[in-house]
mmJSON file of the N, C-alpha and C atoms, coordinates in Angstrom:
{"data_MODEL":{"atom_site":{
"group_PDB":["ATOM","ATOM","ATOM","ATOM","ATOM","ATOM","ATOM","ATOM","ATOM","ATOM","ATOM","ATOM","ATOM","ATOM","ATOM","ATOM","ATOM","ATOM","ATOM","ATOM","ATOM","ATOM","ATOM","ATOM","ATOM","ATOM","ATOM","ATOM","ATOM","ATOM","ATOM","ATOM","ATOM","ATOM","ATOM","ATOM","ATOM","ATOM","ATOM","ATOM","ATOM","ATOM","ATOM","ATOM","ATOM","ATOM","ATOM","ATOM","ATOM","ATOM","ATOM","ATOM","ATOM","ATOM","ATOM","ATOM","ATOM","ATOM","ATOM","ATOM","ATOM","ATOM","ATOM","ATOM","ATOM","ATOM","ATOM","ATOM","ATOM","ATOM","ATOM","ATOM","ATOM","ATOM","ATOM","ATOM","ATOM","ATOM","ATOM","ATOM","ATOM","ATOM","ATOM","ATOM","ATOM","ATOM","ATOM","ATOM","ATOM","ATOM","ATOM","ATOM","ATOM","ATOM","ATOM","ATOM","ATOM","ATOM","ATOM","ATOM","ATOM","ATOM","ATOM","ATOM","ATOM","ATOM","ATOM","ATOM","ATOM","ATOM","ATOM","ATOM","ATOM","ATOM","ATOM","ATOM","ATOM","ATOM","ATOM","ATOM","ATOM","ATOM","ATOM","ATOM","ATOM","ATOM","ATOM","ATOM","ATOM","ATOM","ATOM","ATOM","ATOM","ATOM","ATOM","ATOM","ATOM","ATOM","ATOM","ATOM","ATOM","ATOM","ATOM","ATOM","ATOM","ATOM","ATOM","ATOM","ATOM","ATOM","ATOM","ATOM","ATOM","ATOM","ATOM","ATOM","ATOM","ATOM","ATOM","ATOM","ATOM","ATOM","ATOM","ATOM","ATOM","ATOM","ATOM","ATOM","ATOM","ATOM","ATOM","ATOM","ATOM","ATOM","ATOM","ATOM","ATOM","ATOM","ATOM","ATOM","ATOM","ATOM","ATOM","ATOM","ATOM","ATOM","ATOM","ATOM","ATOM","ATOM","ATOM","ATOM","ATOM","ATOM","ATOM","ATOM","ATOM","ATOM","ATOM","ATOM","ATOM"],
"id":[1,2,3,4,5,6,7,8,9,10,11,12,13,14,15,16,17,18,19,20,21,22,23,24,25,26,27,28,29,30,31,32,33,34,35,36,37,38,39,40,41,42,43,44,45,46,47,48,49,50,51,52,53,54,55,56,57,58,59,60,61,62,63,64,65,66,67,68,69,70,71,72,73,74,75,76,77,78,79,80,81,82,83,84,85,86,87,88,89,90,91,92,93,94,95,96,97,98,99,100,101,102,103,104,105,106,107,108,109,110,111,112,113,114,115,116,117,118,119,120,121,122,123,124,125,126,127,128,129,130,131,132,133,134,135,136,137,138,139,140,141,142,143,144,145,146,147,148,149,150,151,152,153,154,155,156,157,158,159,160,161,162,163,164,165,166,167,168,169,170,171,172,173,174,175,176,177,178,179,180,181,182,183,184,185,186,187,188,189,190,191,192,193,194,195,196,197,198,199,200,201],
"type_symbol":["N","C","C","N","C","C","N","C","C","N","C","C","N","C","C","N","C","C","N","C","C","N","C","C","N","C","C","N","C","C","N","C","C","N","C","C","N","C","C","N","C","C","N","C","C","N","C","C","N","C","C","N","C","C","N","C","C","N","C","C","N","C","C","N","C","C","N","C","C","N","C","C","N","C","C","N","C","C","N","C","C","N","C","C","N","C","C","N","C","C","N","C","C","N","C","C","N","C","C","N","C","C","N","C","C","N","C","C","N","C","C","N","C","C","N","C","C","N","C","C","N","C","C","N","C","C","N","C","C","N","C","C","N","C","C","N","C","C","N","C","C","N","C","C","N","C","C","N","C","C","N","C","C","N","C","C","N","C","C","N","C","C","N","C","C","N","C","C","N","C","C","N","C","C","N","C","C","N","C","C","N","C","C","N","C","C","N","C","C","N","C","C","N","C","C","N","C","C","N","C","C"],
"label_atom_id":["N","CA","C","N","CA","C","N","CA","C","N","CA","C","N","CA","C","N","CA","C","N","CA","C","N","CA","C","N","CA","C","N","CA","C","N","CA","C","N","CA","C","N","CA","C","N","CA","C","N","CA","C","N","CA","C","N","CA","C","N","CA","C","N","CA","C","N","CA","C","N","CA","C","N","CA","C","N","CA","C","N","CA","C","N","CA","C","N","CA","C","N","CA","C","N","CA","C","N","CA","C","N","CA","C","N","CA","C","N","CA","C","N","CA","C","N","CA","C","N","CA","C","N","CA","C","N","CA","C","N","CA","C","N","CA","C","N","CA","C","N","CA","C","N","CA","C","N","CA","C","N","CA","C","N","CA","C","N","CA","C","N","CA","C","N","CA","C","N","CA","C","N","CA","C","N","CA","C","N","CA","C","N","CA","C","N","CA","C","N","CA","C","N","CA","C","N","CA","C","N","CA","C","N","CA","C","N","CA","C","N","CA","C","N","CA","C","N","CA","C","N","CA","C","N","CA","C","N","CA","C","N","CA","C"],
"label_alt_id":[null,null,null,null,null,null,null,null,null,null,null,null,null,null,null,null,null,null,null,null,null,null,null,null,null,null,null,null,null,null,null,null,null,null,null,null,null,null,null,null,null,null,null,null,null,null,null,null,null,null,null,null,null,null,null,null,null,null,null,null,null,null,null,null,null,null,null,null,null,null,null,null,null,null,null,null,null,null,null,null,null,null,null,null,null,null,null,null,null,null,null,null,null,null,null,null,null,null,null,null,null,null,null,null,null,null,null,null,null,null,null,null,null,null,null,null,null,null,null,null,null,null,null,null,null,null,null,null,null,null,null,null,null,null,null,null,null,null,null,null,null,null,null,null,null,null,null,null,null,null,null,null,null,null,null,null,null,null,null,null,null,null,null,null,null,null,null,null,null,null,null,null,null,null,null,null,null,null,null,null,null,null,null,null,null,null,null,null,null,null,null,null,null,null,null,null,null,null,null,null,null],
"label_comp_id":["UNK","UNK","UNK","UNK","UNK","UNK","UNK","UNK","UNK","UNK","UNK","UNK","UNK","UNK","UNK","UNK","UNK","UNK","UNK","UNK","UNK","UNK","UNK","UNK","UNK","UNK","UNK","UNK","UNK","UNK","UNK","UNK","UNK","UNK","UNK","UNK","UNK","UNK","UNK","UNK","UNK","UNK","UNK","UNK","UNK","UNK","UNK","UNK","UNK","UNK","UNK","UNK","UNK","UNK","UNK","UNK","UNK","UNK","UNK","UNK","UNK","UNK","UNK","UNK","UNK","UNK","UNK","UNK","UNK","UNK","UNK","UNK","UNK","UNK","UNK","UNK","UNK","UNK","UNK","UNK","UNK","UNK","UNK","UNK","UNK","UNK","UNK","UNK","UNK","UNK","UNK","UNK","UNK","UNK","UNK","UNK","UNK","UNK","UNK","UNK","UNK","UNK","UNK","UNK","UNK","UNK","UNK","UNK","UNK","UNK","UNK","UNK","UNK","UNK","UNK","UNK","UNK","UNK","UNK","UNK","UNK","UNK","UNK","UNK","UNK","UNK","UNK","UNK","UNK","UNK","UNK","UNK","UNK","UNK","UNK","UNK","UNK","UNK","UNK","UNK","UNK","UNK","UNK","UNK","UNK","UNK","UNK","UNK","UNK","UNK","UNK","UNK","UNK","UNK","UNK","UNK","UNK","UNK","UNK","UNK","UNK","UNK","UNK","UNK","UNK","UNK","UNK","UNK","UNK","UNK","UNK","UNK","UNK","UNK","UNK","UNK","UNK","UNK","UNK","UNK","UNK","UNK","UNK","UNK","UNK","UNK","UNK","UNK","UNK","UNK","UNK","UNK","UNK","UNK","UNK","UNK","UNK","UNK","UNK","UNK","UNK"],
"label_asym_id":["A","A","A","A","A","A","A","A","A","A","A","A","A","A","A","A","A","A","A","A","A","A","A","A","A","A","A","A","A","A","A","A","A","A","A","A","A","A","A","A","A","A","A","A","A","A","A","A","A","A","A","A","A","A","A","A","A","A","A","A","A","A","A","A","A","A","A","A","A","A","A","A","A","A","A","A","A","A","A","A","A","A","A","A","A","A","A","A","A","A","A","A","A","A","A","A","A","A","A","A","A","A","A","A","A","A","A","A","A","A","A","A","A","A","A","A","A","A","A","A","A","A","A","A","A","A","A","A","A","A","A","A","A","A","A","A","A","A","A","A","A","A","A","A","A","A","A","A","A","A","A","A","A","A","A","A","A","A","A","A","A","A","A","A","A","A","A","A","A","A","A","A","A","A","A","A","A","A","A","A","A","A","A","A","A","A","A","A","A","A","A","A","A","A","A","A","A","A","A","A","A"],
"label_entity_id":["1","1","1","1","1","1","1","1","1","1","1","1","1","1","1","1","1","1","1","1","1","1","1","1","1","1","1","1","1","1","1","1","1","1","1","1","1","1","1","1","1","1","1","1","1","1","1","1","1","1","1","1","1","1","1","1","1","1","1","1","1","1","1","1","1","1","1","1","1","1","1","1","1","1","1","1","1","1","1","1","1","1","1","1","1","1","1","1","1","1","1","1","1","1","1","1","1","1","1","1","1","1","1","1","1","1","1","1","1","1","1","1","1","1","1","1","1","1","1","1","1","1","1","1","1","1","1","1","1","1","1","1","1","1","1","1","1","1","1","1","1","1","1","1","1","1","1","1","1","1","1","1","1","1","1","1","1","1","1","1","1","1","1","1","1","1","1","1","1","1","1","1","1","1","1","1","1","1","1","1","1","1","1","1","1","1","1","1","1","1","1","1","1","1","1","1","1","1","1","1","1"],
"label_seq_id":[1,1,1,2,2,2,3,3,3,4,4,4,5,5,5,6,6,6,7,7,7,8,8,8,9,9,9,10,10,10,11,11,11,12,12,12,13,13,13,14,14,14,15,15,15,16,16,16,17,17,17,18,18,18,19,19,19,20,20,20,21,21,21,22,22,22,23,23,23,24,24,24,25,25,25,26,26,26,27,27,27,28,28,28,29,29,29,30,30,30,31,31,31,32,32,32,33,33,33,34,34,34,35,35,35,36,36,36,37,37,37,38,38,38,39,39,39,40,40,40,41,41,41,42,42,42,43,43,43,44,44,44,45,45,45,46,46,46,47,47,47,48,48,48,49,49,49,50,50,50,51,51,51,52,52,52,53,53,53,54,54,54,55,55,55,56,56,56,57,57,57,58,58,58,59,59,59,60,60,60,61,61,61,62,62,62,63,63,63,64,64,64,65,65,65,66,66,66,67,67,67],
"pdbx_PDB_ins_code":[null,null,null,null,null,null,null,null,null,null,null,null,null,null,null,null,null,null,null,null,null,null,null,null,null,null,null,null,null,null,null,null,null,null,null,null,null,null,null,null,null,null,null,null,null,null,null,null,null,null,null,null,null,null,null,null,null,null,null,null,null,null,null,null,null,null,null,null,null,null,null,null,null,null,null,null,null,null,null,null,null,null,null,null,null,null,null,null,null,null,null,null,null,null,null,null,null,null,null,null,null,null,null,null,null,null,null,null,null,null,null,null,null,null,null,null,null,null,null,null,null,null,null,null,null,null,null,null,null,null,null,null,null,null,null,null,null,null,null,null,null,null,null,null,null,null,null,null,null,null,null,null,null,null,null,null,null,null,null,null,null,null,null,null,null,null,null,null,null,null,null,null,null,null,null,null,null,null,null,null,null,null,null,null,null,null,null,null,null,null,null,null,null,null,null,null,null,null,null,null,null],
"Cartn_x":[0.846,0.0,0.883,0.19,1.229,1.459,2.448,3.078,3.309,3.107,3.238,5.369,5.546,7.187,7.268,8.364,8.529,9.571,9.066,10.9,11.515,12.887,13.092,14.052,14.07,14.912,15.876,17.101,18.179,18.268,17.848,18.114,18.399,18.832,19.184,18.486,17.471,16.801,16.525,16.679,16.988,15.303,15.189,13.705,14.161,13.845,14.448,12.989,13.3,11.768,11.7,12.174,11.931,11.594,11.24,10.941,9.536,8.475,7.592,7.649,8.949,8.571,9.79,10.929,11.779,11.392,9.861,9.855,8.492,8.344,7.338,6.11,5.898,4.831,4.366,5.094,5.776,4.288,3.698,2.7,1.447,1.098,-0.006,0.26,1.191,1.602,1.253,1.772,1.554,-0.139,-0.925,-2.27,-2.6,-2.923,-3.808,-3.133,-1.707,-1.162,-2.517,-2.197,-2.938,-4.24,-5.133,-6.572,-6.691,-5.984,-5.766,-5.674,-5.035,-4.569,-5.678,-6.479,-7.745,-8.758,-8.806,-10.118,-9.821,-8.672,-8.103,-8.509,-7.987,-8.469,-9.73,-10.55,-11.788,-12.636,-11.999,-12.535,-12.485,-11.077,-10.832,-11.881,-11.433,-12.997,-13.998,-14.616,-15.519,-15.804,-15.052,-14.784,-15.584,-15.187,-15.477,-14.775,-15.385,-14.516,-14.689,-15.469,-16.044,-15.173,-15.381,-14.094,-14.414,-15.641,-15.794,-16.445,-16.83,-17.795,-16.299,-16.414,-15.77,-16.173,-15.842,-16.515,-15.809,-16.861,-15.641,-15.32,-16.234,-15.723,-14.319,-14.183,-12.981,-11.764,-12.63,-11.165,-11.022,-11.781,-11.55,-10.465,-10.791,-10.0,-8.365,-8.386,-7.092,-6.391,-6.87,-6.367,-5.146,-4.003,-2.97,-2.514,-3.739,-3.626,-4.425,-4.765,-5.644,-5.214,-3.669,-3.26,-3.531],
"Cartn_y":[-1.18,0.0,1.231,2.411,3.143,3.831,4.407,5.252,4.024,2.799,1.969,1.227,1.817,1.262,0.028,-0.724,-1.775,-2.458,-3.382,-4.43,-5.004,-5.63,-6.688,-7.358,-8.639,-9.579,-10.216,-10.125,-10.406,-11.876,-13.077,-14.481,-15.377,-16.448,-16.938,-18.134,-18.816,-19.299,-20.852,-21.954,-23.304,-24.119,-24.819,-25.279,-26.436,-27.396,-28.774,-28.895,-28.645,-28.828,-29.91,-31.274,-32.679,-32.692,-32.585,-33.131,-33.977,-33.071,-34.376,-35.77,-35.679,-37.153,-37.663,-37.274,-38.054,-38.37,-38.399,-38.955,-39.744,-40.552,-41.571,-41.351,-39.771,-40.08,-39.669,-39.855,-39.783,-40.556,-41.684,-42.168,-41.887,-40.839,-39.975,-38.486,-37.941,-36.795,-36.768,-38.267,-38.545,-38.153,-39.057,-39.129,-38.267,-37.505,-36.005,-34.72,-35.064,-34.073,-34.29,-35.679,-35.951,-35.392,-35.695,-35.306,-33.755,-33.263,-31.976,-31.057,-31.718,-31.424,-31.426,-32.727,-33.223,-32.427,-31.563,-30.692,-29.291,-29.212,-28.054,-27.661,-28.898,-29.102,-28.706,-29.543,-29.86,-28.178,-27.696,-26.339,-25.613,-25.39,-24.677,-25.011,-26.267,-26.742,-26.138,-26.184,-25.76,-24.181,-23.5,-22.143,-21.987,-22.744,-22.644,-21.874,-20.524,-19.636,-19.506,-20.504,-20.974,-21.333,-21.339,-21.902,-23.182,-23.315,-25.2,-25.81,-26.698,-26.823,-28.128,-28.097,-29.049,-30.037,-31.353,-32.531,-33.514,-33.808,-35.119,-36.567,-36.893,-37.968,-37.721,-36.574,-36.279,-35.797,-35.748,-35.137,-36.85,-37.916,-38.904,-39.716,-39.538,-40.128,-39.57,-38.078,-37.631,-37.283,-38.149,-38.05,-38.449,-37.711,-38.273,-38.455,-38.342,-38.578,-39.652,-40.55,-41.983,-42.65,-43.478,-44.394,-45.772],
"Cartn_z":[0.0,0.0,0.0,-0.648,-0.933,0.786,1.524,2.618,2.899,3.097,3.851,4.486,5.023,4.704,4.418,3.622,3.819,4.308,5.244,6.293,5.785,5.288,4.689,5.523,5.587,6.539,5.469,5.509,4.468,5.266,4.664,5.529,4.245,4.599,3.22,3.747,2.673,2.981,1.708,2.147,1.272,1.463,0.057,-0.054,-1.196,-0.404,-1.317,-2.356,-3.184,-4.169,-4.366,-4.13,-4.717,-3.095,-1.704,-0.838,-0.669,-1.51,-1.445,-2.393,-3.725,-4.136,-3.255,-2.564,-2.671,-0.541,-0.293,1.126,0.776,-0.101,-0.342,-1.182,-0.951,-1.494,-3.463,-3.773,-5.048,-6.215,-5.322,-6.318,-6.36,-4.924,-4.298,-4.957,-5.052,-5.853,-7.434,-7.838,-9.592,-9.824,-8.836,-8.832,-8.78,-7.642,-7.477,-8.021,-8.938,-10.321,-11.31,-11.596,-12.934,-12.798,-11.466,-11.337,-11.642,-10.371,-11.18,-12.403,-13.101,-14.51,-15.345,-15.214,-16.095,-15.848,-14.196,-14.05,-14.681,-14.524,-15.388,-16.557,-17.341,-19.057,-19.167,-18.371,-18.582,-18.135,-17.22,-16.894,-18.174,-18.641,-19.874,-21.056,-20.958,-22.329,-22.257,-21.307,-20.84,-20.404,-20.473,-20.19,-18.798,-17.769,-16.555,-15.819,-15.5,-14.301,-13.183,-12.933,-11.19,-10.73,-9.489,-8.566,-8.191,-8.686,-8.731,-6.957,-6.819,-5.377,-4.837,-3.311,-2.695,-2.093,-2.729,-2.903,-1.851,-0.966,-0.096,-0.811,-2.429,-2.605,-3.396,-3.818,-4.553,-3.258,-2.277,-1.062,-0.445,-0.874,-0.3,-1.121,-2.315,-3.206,-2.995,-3.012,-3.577,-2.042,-1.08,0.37,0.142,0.817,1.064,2.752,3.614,5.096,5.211,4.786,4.738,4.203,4.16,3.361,4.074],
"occupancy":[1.0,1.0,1.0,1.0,1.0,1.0,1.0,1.0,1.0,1.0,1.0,1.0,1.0,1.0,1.0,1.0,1.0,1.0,1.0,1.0,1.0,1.0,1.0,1.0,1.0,1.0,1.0,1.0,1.0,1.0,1.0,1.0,1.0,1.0,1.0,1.0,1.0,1.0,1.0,1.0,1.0,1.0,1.0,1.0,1.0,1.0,1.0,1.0,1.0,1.0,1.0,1.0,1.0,1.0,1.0,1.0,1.0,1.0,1.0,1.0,1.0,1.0,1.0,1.0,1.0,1.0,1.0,1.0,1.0,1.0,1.0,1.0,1.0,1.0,1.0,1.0,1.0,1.0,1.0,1.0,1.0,1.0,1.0,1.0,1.0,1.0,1.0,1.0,1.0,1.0,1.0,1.0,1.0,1.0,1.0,1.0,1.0,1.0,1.0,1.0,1.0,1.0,1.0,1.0,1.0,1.0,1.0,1.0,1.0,1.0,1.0,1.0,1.0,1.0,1.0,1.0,1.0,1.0,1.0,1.0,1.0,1.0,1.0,1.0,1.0,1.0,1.0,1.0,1.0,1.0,1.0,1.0,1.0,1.0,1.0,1.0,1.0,1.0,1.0,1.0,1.0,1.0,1.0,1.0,1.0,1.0,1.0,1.0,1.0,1.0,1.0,1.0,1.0,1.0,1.0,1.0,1.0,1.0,1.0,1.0,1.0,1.0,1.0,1.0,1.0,1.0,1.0,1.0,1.0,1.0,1.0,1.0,1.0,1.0,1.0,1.0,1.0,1.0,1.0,1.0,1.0,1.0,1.0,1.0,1.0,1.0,1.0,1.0,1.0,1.0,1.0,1.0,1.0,1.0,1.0,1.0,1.0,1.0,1.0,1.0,1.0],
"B_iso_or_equiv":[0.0,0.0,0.0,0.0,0.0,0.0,0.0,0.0,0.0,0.0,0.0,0.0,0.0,0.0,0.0,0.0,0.0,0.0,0.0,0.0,0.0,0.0,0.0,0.0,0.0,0.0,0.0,0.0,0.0,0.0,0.0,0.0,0.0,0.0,0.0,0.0,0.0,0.0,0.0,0.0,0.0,0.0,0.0,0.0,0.0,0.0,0.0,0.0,0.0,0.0,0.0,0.0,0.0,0.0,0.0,0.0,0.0,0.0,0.0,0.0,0.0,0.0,0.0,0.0,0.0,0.0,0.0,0.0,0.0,0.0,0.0,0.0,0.0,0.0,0.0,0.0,0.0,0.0,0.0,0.0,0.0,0.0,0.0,0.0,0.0,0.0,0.0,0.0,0.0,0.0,0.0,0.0,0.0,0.0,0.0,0.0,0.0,0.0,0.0,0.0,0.0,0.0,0.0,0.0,0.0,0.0,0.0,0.0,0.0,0.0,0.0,0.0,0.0,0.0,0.0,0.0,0.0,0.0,0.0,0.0,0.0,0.0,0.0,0.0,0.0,0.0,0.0,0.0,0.0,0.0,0.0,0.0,0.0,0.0,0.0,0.0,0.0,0.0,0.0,0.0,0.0,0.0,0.0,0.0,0.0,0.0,0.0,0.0,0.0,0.0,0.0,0.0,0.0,0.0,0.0,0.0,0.0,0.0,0.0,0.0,0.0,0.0,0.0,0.0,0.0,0.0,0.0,0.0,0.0,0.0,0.0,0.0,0.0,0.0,0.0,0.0,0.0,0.0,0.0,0.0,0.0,0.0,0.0,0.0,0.0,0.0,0.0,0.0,0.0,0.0,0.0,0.0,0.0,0.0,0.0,0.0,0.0,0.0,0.0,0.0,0.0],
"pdbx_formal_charge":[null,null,null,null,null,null,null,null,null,null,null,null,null,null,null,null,null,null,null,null,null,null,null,null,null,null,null,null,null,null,null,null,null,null,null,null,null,null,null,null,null,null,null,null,null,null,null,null,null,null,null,null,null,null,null,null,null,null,null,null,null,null,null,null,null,null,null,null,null,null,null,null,null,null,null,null,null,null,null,null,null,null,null,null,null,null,null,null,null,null,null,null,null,null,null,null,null,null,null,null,null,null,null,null,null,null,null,null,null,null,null,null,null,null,null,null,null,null,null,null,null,null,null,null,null,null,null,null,null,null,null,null,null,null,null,null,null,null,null,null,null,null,null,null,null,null,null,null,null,null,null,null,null,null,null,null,null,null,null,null,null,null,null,null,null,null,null,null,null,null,null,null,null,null,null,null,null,null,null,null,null,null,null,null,null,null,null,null,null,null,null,null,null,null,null,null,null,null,null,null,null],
"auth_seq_id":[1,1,1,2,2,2,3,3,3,4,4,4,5,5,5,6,6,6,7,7,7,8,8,8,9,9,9,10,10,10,11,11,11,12,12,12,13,13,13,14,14,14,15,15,15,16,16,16,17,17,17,18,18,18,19,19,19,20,20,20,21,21,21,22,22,22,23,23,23,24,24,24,25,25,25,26,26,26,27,27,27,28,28,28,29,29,29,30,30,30,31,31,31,32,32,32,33,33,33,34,34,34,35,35,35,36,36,36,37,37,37,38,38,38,39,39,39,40,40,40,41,41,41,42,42,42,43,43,43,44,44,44,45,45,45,46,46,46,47,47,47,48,48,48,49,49,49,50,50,50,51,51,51,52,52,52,53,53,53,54,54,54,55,55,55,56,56,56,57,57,57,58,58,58,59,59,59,60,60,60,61,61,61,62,62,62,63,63,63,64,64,64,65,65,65,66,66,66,67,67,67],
"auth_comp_id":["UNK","UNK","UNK","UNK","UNK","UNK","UNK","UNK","UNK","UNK","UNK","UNK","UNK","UNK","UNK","UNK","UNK","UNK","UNK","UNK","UNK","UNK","UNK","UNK","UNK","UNK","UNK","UNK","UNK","UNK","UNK","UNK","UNK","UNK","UNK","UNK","UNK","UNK","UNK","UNK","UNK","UNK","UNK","UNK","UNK","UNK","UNK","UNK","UNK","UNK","UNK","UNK","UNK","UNK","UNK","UNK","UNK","UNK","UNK","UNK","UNK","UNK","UNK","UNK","UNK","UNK","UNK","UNK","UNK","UNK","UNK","UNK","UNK","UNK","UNK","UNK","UNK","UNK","UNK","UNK","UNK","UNK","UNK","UNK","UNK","UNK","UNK","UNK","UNK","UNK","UNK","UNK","UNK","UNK","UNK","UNK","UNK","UNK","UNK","UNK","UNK","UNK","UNK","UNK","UNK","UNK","UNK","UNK","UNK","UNK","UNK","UNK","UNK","UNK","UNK","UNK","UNK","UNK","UNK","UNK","UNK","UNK","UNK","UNK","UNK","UNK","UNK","UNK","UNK","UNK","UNK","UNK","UNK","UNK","UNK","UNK","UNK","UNK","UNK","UNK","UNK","UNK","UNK","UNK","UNK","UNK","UNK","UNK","UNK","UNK","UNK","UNK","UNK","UNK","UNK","UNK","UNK","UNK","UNK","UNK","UNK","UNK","UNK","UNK","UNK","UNK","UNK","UNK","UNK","UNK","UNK","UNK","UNK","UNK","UNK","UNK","UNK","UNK","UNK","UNK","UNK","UNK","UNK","UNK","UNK","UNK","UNK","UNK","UNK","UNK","UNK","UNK","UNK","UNK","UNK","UNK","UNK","UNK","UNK","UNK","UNK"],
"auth_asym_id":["A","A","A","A","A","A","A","A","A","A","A","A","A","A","A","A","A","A","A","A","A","A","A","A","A","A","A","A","A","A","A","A","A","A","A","A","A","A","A","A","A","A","A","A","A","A","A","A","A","A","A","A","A","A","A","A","A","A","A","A","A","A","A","A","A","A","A","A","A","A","A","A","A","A","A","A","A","A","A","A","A","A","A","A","A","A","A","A","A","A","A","A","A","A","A","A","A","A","A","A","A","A","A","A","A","A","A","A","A","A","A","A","A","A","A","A","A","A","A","A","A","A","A","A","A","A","A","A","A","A","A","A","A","A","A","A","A","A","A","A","A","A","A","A","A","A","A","A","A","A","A","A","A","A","A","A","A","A","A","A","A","A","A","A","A","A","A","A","A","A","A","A","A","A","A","A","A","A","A","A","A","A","A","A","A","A","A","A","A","A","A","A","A","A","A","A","A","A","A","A","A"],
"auth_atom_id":["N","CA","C","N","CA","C","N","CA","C","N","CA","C","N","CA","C","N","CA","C","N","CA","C","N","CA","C","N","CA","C","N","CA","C","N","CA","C","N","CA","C","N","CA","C","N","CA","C","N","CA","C","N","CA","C","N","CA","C","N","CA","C","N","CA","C","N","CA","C","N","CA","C","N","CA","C","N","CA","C","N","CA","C","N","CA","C","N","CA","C","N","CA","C","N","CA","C","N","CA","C","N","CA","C","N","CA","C","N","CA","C","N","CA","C","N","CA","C","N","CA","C","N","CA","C","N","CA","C","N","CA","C","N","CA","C","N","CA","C","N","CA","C","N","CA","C","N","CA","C","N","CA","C","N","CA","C","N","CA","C","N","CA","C","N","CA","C","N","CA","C","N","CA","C","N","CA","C","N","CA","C","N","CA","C","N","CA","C","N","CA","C","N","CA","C","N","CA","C","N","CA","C","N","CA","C","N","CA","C","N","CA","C","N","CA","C","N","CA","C","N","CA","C","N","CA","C","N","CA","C","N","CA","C"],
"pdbx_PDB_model_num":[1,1,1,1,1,1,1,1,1,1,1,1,1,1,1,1,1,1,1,1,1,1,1,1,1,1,1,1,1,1,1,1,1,1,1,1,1,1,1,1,1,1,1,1,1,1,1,1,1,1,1,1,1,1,1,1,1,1,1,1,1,1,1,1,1,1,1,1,1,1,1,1,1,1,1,1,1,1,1,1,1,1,1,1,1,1,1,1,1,1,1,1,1,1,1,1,1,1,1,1,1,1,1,1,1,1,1,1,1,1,1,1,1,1,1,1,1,1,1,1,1,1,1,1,1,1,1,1,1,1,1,1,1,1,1,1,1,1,1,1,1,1,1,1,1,1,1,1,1,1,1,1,1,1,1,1,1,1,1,1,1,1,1,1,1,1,1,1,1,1,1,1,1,1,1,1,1,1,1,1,1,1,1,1,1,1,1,1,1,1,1,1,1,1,1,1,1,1,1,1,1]
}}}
């Protein structure tokens, strides 16, 4: 916002980007990529600009805390 000052913290800061395939769950990641991807498409096809409804059979499926 404009007057607003801004802080900055000079920290150096490390983020392993392979940490979620390379701690197991690598075949739960593949899955709920792909699902993802396909609602995507399918939004676009569709010229869907909804934000779409939240479904527990699709949060059941693409659980990755219920193995």
């Amino acid at each position: 916002a404009a007057g607003v000052p801004a802080k900055f913290i000079h920290a150096t800061m490390q983020h392993d980007n392979s940490s979620t395939l390379n701690s197991g769950f690598h075949s739960q990641n593949d899955k709920t990529f792909r699902a993802n991807h396909l609602l995507f498409e399918r939004k676009v096809a569709e010229n869907d600009l909804s934000q779409g409804d939240w479904s527990l059979e699709i949060r059941r499926v693409n659980a990755w805390d219920i193995l």
